[in-house]
C-alpha positions in Angstrom: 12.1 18.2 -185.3 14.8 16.4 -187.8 13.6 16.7 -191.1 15.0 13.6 -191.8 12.3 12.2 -190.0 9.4 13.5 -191.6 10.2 13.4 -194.9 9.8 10.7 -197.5 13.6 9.7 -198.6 15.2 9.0 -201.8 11.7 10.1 -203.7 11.0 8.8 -207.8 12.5 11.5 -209.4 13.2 12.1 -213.4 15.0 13.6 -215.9 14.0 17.3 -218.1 14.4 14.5 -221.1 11.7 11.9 -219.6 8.4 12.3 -221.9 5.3 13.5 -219.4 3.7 10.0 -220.1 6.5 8.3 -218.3 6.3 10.3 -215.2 2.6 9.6 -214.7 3.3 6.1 -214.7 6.2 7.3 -211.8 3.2 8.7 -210.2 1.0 6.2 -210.1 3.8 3.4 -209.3 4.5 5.8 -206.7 1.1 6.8 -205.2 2.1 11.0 -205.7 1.4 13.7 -207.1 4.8 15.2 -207.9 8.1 14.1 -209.5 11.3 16.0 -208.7 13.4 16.7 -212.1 17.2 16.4 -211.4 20.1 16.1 -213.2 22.9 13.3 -213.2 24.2 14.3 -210.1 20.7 14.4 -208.4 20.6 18.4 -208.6 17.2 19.7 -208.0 15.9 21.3 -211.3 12.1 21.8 -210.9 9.0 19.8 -209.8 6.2 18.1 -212.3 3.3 17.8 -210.4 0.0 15.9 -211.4 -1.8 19.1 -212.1 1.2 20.3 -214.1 0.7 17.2 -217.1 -3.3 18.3 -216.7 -3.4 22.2 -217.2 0.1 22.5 -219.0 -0.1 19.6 -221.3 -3.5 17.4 -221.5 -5.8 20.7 -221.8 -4.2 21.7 -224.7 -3.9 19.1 -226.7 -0.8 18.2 -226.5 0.8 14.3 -226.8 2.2 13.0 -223.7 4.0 11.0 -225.3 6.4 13.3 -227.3 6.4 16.4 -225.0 9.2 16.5 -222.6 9.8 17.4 -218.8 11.4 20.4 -219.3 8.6 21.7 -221.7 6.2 22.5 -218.8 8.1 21.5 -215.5 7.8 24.2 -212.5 11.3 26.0 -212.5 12.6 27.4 -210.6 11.7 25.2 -208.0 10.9 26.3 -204.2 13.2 23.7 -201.9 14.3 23.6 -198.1 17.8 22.1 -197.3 18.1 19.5 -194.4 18.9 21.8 -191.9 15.3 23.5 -192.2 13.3 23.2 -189.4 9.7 22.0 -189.5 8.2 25.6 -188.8 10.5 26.7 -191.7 8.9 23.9 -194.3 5.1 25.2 -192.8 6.2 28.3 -193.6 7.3 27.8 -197.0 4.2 25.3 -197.7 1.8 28.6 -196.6 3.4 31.4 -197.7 4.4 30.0 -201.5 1.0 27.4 -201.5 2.3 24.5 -202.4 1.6 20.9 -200.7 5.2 19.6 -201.4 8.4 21.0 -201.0 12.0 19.0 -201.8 14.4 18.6 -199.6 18.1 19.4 -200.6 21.5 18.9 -199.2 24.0 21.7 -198.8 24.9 21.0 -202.4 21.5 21.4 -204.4 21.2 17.4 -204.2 17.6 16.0 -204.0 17.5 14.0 -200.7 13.7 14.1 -199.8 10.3 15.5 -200.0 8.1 16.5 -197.3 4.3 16.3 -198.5 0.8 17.9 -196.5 0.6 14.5 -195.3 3.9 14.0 -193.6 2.8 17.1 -191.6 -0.5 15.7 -190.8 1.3 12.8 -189.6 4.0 14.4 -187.2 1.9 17.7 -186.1 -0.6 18.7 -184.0 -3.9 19.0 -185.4 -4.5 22.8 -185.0 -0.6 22.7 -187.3 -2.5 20.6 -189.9 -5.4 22.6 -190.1 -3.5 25.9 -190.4 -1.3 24.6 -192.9 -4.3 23.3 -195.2 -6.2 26.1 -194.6 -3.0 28.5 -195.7 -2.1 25.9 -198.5 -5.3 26.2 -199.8 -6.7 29.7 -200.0 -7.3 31.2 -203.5 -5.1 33.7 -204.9 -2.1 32.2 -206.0 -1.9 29.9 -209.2 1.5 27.6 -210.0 
């Protein structure tokens, strides 16, 4: 299956300069949980997710106003390029844990994301199930 038609294009993305209380308004505007950082040229960076801003940032205190992207963003950052297949993004999801992985082109460039959900949507339920159940098991911590 085309990646391209699973994932969610052209996602809200920000800068390693944006302050973490302008990416949770991204977030909610957005309905998601994570934020790819890029640069100008829409190179992949690393990933703020919703959980990121609560462990990294809110439980210690810290002003989400003033502290920055790049403070406590998730880099390096664990991507699939276009010409993945949909096995190799399940893979990735189960082996590394994570319930969102960006999409790249063949030059580092943010194109996509492909969330839990989008494979909920396109696979069969025994894929689903797996994957959540891999996603999901304790033992690794982001």
């Amino acid at each position: 299956m085309d990646l391209t038609s699973v994932m969610t294009p052209n996602p809200a993305t920000c800068s390693p300069d944006s302050s973490l209380r302008e990416v949770a308004l991204l977030m909610v505007q957005n309905d998601c949980g994570e934020i790819p950082v890029v640069d100008p040229s829409q190179r992949l960076l690393g990933v703020l997710t919703d959980r990121d801003i609560v462990v990294r940032a809110v439980a210690k205190s810290l002003d989400t106003n003033t502290v920055r992207v790049s403070e406590i963003m998730t880099a390096p950052v664990t991507s699939v390029t276009v010409d993945a297949g949909l096995s190799d993004v399940i893979q990735v999801m189960e082996t590394r844990q994570i319930r969102r992985v960006p999409v790249i082109d063949k030059d580092g460039r943010l194109i996509g994301i492909i969330a839990q959900a989008d494979i909920a949507l396109t696979g069969s339920d025994r894929k689903t199930g797996n994957v959540v159940e891999e996603v999901s098991r304790p033992g690794i911590q982001h």
